[in-house]
C-alpha positions, 0 to 999 in steps of 0.5 A: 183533758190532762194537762202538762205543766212546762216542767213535765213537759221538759223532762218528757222531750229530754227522756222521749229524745233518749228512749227514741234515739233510733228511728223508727218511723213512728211518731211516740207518745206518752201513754197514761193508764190507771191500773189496779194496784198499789196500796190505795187500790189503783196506780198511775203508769206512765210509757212512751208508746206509739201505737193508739186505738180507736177510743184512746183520747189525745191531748197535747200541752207544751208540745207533748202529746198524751193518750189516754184509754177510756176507761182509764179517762174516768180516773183522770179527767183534769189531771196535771201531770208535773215533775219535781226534782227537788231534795224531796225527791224526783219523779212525776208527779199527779195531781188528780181532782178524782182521787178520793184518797192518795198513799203517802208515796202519791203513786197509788189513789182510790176514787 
């Protein structure tokens, strides 16, 4: 599973609200991938997206859904997705139980 605490779940309703203000008929998403990449080797990407195949994994918490390839799944299972917006900085952040090894800036991890 990937959890979305309240706070992330707020910014991704008020951003998911702006990116979709014309209506297209189709339901969007967040999209969380594990790339390669980064100075730890891989990176976390995050989208809003509102086409899903087959094999892609769904969860929703606090009223956000998010999809998730299998292969990017194994890099992921039990993340909590959070968002910060204090002095130190403002962004998504992961919290991954996977993650051998994070850089300084937390947007790359080996495992």
């Amino acid at each position: 599973m990937i959890h979305v605490t309240e706070k992330a779940a707020s910014e991704i309703k008020r951003l998911l609200q702006k990116e979709t203000s014309s209506p297209s008929g189709n339901e969007s998403f967040i999209r969380v991938q594990v790339i390669g990449g980064g100075c730890s080797g891989m990176s976390y990407k995050l989208g809003f997206d509102t086409k899903k195949s087959e094999n892609d994994k769904t969860f929703e918490e606090n009223g956000v859904k998010v999809v998730v390839d299998p292969k990017s799944f194994l890099y992921l299972a039990g993340t909590t997705l959070d968002f910060s917006d204090g002095l130190q900085g403002t962004g998504f952040n992961f919290v991954n139980p996977n993650a051998k090894k994070s850089c300084g800036c937390g947007s790359s991890f080996s495992a």
